[in-house]
C-alpha positions as CSV (number, residue, x, y, z in Angstrom):
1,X,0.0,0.0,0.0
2,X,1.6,3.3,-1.1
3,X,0.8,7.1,1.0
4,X,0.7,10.1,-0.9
5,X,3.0,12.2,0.8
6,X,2.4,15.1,2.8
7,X,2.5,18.0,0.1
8,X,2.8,21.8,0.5
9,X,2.6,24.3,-2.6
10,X,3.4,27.8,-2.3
11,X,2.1,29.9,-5.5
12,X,3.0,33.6,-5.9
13,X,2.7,36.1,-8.5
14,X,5.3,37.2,-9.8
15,X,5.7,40.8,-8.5
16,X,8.9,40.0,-6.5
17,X,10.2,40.6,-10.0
18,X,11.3,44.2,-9.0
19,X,12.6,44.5,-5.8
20,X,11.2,48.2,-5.2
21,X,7.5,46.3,-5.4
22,X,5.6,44.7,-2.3
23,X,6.0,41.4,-1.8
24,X,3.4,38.6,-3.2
25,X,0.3,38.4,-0.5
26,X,-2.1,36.1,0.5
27,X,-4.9,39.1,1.4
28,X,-4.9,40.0,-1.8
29,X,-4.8,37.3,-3.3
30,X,-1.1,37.2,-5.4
31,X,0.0,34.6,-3.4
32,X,-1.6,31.3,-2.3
33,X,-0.3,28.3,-0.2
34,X,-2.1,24.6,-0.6
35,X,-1.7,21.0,-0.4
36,X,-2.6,17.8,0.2
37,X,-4.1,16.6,2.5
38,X,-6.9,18.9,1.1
39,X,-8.2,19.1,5.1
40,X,-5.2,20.8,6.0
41,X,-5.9,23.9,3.4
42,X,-9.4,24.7,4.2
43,X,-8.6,28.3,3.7
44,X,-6.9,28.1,0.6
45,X,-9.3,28.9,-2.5
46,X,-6.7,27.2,-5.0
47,X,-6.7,22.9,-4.9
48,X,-4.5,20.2,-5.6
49,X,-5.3,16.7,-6.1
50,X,-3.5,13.4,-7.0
51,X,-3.5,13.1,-10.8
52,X,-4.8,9.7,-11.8
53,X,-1.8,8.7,-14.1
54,X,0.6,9.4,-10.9
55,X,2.9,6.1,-10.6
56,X,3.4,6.5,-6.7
57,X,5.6,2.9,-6.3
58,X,8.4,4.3,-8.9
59,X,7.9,7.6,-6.7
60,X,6.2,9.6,-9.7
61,X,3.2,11.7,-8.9
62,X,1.8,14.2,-11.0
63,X,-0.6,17.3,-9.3
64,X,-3.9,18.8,-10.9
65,X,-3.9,22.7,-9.7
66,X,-7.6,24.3,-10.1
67,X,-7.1,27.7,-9.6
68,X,-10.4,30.1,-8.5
69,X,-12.1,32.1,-11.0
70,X,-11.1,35.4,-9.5
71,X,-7.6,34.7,-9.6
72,X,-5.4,37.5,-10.9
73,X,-4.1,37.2,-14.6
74,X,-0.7,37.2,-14.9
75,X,2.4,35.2,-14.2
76,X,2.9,33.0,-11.2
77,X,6.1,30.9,-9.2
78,X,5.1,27.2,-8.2
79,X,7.2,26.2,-5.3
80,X,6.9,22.6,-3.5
81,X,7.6,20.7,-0.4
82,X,7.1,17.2,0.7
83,X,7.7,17.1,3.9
84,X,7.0,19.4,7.0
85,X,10.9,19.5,8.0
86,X,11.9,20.9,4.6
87,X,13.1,24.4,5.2
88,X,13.0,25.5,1.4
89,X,10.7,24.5,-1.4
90,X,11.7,23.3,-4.9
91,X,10.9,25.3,-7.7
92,X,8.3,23.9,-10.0
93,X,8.7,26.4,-12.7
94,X,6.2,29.1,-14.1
95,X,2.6,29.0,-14.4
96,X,1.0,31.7,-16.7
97,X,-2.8,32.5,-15.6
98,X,-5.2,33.9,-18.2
99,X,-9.2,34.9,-18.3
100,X,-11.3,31.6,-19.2
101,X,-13.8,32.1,-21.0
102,X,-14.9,28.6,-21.1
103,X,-15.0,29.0,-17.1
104,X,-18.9,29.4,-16.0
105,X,-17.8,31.1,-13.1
106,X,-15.4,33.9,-14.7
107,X,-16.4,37.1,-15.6
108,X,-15.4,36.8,-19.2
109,X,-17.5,33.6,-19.5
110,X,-18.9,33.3,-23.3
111,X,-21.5,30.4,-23.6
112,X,-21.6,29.6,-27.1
113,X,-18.4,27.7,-28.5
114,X,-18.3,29.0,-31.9
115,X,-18.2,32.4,-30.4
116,X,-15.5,31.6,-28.3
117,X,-13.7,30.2,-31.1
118,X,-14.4,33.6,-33.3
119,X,-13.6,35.6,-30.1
120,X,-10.9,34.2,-28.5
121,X,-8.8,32.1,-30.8
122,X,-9.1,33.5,-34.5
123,X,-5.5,35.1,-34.9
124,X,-7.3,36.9,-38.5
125,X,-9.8,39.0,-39.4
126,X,-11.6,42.1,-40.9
127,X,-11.6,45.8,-40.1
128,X,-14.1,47.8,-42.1
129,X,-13.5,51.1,-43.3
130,X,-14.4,53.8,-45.5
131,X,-18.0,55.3,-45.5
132,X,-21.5,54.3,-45.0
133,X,-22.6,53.9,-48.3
134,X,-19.3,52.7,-49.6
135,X,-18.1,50.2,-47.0
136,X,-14.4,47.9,-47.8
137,X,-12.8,45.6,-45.5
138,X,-9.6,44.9,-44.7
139,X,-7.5,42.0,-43.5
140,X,-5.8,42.1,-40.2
141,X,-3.3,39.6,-38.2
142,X,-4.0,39.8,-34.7
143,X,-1.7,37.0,-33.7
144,X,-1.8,36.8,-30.1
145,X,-0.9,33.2,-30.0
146,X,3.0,34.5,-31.3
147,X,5.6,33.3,-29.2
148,X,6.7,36.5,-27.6
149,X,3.0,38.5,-27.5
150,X,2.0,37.3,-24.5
151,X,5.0,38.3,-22.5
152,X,4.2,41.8,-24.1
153,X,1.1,41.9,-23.0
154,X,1.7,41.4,-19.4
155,X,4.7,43.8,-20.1
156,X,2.3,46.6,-20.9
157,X,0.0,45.7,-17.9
158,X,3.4,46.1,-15.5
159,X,4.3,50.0,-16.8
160,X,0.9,50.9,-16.6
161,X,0.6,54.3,-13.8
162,X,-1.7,52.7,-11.6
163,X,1.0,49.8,-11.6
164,X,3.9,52.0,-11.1
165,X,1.9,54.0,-8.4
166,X,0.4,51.1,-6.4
167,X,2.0,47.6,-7.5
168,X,0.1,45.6,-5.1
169,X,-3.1,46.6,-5.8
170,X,-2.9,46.6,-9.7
171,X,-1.8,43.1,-9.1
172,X,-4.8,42.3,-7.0
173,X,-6.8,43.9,-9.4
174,X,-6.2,42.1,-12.3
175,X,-8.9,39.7,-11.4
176,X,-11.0,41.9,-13.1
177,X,-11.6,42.3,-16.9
178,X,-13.1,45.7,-16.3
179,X,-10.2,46.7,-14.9
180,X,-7.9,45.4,-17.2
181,X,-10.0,46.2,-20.0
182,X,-9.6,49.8,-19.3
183,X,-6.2,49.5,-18.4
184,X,-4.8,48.5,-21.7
185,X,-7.5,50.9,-23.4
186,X,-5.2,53.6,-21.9
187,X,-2.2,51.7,-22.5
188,X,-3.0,51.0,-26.3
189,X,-2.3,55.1,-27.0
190,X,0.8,57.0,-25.9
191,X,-0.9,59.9,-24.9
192,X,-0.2,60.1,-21.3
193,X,1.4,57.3,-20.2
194,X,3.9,55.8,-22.4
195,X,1.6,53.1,-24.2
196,X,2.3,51.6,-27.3
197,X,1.2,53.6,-30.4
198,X,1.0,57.1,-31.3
199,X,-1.6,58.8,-33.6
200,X,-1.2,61.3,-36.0
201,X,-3.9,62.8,-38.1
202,X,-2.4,65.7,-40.0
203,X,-1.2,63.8,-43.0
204,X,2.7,64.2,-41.7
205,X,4.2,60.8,-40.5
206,X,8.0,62.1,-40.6
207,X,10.1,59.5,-37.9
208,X,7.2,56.7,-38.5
209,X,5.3,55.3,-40.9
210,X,1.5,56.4,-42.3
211,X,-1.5,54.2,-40.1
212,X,-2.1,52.3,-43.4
213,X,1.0,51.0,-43.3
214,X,0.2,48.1,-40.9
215,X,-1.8,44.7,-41.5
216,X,-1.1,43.5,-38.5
217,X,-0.5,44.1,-34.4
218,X,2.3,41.7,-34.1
219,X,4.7,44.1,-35.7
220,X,3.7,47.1,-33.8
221,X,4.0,45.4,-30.0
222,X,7.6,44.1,-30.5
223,X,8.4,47.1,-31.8
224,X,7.3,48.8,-28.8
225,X,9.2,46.6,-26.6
226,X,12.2,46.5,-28.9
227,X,12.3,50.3,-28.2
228,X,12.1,50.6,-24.2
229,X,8.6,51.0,-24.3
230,X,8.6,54.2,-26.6
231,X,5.7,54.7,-28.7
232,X,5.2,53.1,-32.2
233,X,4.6,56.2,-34.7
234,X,1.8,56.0,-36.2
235,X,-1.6,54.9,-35.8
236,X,-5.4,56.2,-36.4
237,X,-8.9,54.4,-35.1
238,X,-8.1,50.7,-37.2
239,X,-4.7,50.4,-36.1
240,X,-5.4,51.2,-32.1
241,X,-8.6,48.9,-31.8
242,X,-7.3,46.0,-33.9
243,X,-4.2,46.4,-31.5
244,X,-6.3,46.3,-28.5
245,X,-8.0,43.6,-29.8
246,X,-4.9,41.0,-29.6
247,X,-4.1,42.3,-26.2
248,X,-7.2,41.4,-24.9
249,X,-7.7,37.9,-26.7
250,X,-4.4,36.9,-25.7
251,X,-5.2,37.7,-22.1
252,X,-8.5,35.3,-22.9
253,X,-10.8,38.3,-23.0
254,X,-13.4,37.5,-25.6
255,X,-13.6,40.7,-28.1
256,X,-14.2,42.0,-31.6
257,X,-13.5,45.0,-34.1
258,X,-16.6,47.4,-34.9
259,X,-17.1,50.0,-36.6
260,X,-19.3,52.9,-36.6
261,X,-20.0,54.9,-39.5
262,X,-20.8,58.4,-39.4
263,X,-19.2,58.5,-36.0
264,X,-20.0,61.2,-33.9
265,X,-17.1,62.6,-31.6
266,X,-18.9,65.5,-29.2
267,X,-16.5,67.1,-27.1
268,X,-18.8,69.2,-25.0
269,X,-20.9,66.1,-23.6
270,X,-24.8,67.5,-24.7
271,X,-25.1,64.8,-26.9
272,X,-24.9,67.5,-30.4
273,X,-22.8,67.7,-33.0
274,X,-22.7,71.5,-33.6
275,X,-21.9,72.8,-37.3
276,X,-21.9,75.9,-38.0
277,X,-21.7,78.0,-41.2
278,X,-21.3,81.5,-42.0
279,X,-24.4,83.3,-45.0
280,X,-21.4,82.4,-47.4
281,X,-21.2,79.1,-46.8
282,X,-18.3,78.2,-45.0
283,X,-17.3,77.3,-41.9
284,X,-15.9,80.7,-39.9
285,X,-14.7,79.0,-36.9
286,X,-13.4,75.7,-36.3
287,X,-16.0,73.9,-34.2
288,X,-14.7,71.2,-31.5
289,X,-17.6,68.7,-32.3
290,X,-16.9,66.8,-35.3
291,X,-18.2,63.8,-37.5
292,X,-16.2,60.8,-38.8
293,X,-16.5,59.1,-41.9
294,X,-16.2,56.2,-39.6
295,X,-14.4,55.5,-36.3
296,X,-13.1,51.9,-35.3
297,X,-13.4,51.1,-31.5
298,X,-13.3,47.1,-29.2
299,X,-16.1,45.2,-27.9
300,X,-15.0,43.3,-25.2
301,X,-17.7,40.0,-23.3
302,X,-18.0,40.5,-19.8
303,X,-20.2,40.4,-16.6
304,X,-20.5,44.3,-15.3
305,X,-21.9,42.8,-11.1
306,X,-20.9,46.7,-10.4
307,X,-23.7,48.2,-11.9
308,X,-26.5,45.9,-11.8
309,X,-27.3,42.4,-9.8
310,X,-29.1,41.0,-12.2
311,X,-27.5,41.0,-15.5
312,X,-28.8,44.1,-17.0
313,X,-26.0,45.4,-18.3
314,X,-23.7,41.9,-19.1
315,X,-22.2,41.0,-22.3
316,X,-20.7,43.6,-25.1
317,X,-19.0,46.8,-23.8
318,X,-17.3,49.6,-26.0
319,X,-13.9,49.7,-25.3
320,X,-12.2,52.2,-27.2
321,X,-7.9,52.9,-27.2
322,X,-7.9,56.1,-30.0
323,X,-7.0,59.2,-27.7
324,X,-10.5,61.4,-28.5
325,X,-11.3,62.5,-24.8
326,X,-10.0,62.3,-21.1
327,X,-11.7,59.8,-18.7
328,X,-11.2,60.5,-15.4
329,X,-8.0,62.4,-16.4
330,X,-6.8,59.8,-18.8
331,X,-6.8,59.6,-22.3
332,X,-8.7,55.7,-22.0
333,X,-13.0,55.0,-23.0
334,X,-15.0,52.4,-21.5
335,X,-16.0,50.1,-20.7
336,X,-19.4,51.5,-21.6
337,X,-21.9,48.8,-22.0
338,X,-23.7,48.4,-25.0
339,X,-27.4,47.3,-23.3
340,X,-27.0,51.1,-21.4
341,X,-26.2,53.0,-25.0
342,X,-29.4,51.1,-26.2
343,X,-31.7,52.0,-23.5
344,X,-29.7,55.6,-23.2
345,X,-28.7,54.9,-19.2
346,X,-26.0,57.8,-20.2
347,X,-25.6,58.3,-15.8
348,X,-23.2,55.0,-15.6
349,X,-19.9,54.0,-16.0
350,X,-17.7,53.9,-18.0
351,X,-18.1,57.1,-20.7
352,X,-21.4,55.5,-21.8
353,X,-22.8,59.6,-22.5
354,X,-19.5,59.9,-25.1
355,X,-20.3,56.5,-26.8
356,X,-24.1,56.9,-27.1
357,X,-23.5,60.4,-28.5
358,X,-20.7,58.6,-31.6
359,X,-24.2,56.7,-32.3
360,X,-27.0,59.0,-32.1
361,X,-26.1,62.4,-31.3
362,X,-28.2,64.9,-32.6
363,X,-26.4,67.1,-35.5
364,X,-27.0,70.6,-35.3
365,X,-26.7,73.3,-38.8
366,X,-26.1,76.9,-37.0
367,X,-25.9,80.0,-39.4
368,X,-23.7,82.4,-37.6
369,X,-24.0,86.8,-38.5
370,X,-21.2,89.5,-38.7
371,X,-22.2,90.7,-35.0
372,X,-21.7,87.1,-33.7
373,X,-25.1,85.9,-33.0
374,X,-26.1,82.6,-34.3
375,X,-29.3,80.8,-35.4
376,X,-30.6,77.0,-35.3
377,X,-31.3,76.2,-38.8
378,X,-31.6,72.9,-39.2
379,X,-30.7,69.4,-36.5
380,X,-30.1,66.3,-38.5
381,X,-31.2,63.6,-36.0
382,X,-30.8,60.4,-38.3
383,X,-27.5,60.6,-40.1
384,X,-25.1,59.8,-37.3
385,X,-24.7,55.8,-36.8
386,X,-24.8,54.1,-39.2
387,X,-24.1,50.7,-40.5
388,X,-22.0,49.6,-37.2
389,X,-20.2,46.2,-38.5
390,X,-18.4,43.6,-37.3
391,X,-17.0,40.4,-38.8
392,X,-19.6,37.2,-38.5
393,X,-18.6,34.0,-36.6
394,X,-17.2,31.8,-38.5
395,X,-17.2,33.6,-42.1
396,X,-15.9,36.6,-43.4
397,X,-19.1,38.3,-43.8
398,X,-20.2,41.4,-42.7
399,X,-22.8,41.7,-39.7
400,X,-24.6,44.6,-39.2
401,X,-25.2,45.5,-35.5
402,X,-26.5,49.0,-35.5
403,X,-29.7,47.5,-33.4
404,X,-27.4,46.9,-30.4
405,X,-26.5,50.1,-29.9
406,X,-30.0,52.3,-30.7
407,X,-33.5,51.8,-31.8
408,X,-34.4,52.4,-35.3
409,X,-33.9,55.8,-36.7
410,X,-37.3,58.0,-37.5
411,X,-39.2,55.6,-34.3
412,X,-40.7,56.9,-31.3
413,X,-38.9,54.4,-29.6
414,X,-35.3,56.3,-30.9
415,X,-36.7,59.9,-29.8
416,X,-38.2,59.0,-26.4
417,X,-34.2,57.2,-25.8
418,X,-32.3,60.2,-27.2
419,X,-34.5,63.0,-25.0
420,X,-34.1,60.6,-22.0
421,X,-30.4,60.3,-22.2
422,X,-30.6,64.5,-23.0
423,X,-32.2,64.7,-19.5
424,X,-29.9,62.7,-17.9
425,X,-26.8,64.7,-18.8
426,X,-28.0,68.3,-17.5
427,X,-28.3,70.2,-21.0
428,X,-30.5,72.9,-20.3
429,X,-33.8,72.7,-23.3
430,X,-32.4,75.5,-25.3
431,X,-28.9,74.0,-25.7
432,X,-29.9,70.5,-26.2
433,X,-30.9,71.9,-30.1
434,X,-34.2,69.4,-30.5
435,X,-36.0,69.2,-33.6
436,X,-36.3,72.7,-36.0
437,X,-40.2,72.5,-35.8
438,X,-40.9,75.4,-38.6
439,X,-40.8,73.8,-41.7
440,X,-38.2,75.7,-44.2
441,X,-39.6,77.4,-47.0
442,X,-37.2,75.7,-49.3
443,X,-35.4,72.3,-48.9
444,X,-32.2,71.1,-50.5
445,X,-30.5,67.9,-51.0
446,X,-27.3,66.6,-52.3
447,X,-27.4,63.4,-54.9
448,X,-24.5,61.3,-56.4
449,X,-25.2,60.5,-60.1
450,X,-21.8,58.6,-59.9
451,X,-20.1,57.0,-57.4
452,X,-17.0,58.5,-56.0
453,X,-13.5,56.9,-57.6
454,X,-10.3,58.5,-56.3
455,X,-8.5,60.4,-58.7
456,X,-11.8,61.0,-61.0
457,X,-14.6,63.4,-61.2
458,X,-17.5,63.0,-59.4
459,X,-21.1,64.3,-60.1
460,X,-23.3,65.6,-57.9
461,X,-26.9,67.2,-58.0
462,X,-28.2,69.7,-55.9
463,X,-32.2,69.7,-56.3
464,X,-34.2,72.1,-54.4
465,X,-37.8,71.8,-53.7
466,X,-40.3,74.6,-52.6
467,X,-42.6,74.5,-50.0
468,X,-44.0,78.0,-50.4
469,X,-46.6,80.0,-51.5
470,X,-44.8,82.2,-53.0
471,X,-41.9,82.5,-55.9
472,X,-38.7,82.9,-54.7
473,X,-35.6,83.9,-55.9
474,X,-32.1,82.5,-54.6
475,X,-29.0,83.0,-54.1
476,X,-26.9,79.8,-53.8
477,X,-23.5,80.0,-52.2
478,X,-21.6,76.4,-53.3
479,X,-18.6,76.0,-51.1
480,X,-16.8,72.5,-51.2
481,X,-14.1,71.6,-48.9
482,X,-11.5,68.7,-48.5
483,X,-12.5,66.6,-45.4
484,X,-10.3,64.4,-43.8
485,X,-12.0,61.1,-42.7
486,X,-12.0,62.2,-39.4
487,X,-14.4,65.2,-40.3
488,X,-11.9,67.9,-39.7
489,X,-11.7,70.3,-43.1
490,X,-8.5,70.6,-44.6
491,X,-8.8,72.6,-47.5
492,X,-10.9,75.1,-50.0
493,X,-11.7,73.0,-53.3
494,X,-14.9,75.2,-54.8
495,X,-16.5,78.4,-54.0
496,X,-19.4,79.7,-56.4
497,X,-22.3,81.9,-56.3
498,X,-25.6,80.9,-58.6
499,X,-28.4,82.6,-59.1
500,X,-32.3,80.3,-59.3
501,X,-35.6,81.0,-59.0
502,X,-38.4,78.8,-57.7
503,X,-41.9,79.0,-58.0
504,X,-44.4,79.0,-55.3
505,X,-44.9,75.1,-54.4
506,X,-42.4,74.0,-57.0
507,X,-40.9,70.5,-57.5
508,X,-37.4,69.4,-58.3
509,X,-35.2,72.2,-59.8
510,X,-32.0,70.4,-60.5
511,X,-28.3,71.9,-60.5
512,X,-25.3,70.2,-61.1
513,X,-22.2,70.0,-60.0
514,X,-18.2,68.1,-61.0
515,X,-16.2,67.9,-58.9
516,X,-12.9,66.0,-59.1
517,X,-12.2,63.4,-56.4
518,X,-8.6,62.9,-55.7
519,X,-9.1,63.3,-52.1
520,X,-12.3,63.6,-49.6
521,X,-14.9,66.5,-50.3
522,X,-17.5,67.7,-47.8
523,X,-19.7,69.8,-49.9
524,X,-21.9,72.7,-48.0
């Protein structure tokens, strides 16, 4: 008859790593000591147990660890004795903990396999660019399954500031995936704390390459740590979320690429987007709020227990790395669950009123006179969100998952959503720029007859329609711009003056207009 021997394992995170940080500890959970006889380690929240294959007459045994579901990620020591009089332990190596998504009781837990499989494992995919009605894809490595990305990963987690400020309790907190998640959100940028890409969106990559350079996030992490940490020059919206996205799969945090087209970025918080135009037609002052041709951003699965008991706000969450705004003084967004954008609970955390506004803010035309004053002329409250994709499981299709994030446009349903989540930010009724309820005398639109090819001319129709009694007699100004993709002007193209007259009630009067498209045009 053959004993299993008395066994003692000691398992501690690896923080002892740097010798100016605290030592691993039990209280909080970075360092754990148990063994067999299991009655002996009733305290313990990690097991051991006797593998079956152990050969214990040749002296071979082999140990089955279960760690807890709350365990911190990260990398841990494994240390062993055999007997009570043994003053030191023998080394057993390294043992790498990650989320588990195939775990019931952790936080990241996906049900469905395919999804995890999609989520979690799939080292390729698609990011989706270009503009609503003109949507491409491209292909993207994320590769968090290469040798050395893992190791960078945890890298990034260990010179994040709330690391370097409080090593103990970044350790302890990196049970959490909404912790973590927001940590390498920040982390993703260089902005303000010496994460891994920097974004440029001026045209002028000098010392780096141009965003489109890269197909892939393997390149741009080792070249981060290659460099001592110093910022990869350059990315835009793509690069930082599909970047993001292998840091969080390889930390098994189920996630995915989206896109939003049309994407909203409102830097006052009241839920507008605030245009406004001189009587000439152009834009006499540079307005903060702007409108992208489509932003990129994460998705990341997880439970959210801090805001609600029972589930309410569980599964997708924006998680978004591009540096737009500061959240709670850093340059980081989310995690903003997607139920609370939906249902417009704009009051909870994290940066759910910025996210809900790059879906369905309210975009608002002001005309502003020589002696300053301005005037509401029209509020678009339709064109921003639109077509927000994602690659399908399993195929290389695109899904379309605008209904996540808001209730169909022109619904009562939308309305009563977007004027609840107005409310719940504090804009006072006049600011918060609701619906223009006079009807204009005179409407206009803006029509492709062809469809825009870089580097040819493109033609557009401008057809007016009056709704008047009376004939009137107008004078057009026709001001086109260069836009970047980001909505931000960047150059005169067009400016002319035409002369038409309508009469009262009158259909379609058409004008046209060619314009050559070797870059972006926003035409006003």
């Amino acid at each position: 008859m053959y004993c299993t021997p008395d066994i003692k394992v000691t398992l501690s995170e690896n923080i002892e790593s740097n010798t100016q940080w605290p030592q691993p500890s039990e209280a909080l959970g970075t360092r754990s000591v148990f063994g067999l006889p299991e009655g002996r380690w009733k305290r313990s929240s990690w097991k051991v147990k006797v593998h079956q294959g152990s050969v214990l007459p040749v002296g071979s045994i082999t140990l089955d660890i279960t760690s807890p579901a709350d365990a911190p990620v990260g990398e841990y020591s494994l240390s062993v004795k055999t007997s009570a009089t043994a003053s030191v332990g023998s080394s057993l190596g390294k043992l790498l903990l990650l989320f588990n998504p195939w775990c019931q009781e952790d936080w990241v837990h996906l049900p469905e396999e395919e999804e995890r499989q999609e989520y979690v494992m799939r080292e390729q995919g698609l990011v989706y660019k270009g503009s609503d009605n003109y949507i491409s894809s491209m292909a993207w490595n994320f590769g968090q399954f290469e040798d050395d990305i893992v190791d960078i990963c945890l890298k990034l987690l260990d010179v994040n500031p709330k690391c370097l400020s409080d090593p103990a309790k970044d350790f302890s907190a990196r049970c959490n995936p909404i912790y973590v998640s927001r940590v390498v959100s920040a982390m993703i940028n260089a902005n303000d704390d010496g994460g891994v890409l920097m974004g440029r969106w001026d045209g002028q990559y000098d010392g780096g390459v141009s965003p489109t350079h890269w197909n892939g996030s393997v390149e741009v992490l080792r070249r981060w740590l290659k460099y001592g940490g110093n910022p990869v020059k350059y990315g835009q919206c793509w690069v930082f979320a599909a970047v993001m996205c292998t840091v969080l799969r390889c930390l098994g945090i189920p996630c995915r690429v989206v896109t939003n087209f049309q994407s909203a970025h409102d830097t006052d918080k009241n839920l507008t987007i605030d245009d406004f135009f001189s009587d000439y037609g152009v834009r006499p002052k540079q307005s903060p709020d702007s409108v992208w041709n489509y932003h990129v951003w994460v998705e990341a699965w997880m439970r959210r227990p801090d805001l609600s008991v029972d589930s309410l706000y569980d599964g997708w969450q924006a998680v978004d790395p591009t540096p737009q705004e500061k959240s709670t003084g850093v340059y980081c967004c989310g995690p903003a669950p997607v139920k609370a954008i939906l249902q417009g609970h704009v009051d909870l955390k994290y940066d759910v009123p910025f996210v809900f506004a790059e879906v369905n803010a309210d975009r608002v035309t002001w005309m502003v006179f020589a002696d300053g004053s301005k005037k509401n002329i029209f509020t678009d409250t339709v064109s921003v969100g639109q077509n927000i994709s994602t690659k399908a499981v399993g195929s290389d299709k695109r899904v379309d998952i605008t209904a996540n994030y808001k209730h169909a446009e022109g619904t009562e349903k939308e309305r009563a959503v977007y004027n609840q989540a107005v409310k719940k930010v504090n804009i006072p009724e006049e600011n918060s720029n609701g619906i223009h309820d006079d009807k204009p005398g005179v409407s206009m639109k803006i029509v492709e007859l062809t469809k825009p090819v870089s580097g040819k001319d493109i033609d557009l129709e401008l057809v007016l329609n009056s709704n008047d009694n009376e004939t009137r007699t107008l004078v057009i100004n026709v001001n086109v711009q260069a836009m970047r993709y980001n909505g931000i002007p960047s150059s005169q193209i067009q400016t002319e003056l035409k002369e038409q007259k309508l009469l009262p009630n009158q259909g379609r009067v058409k004008m046209f207009q060619s314009l050559s498209m070797s870059r972006p045009t926003m035409f006003n």
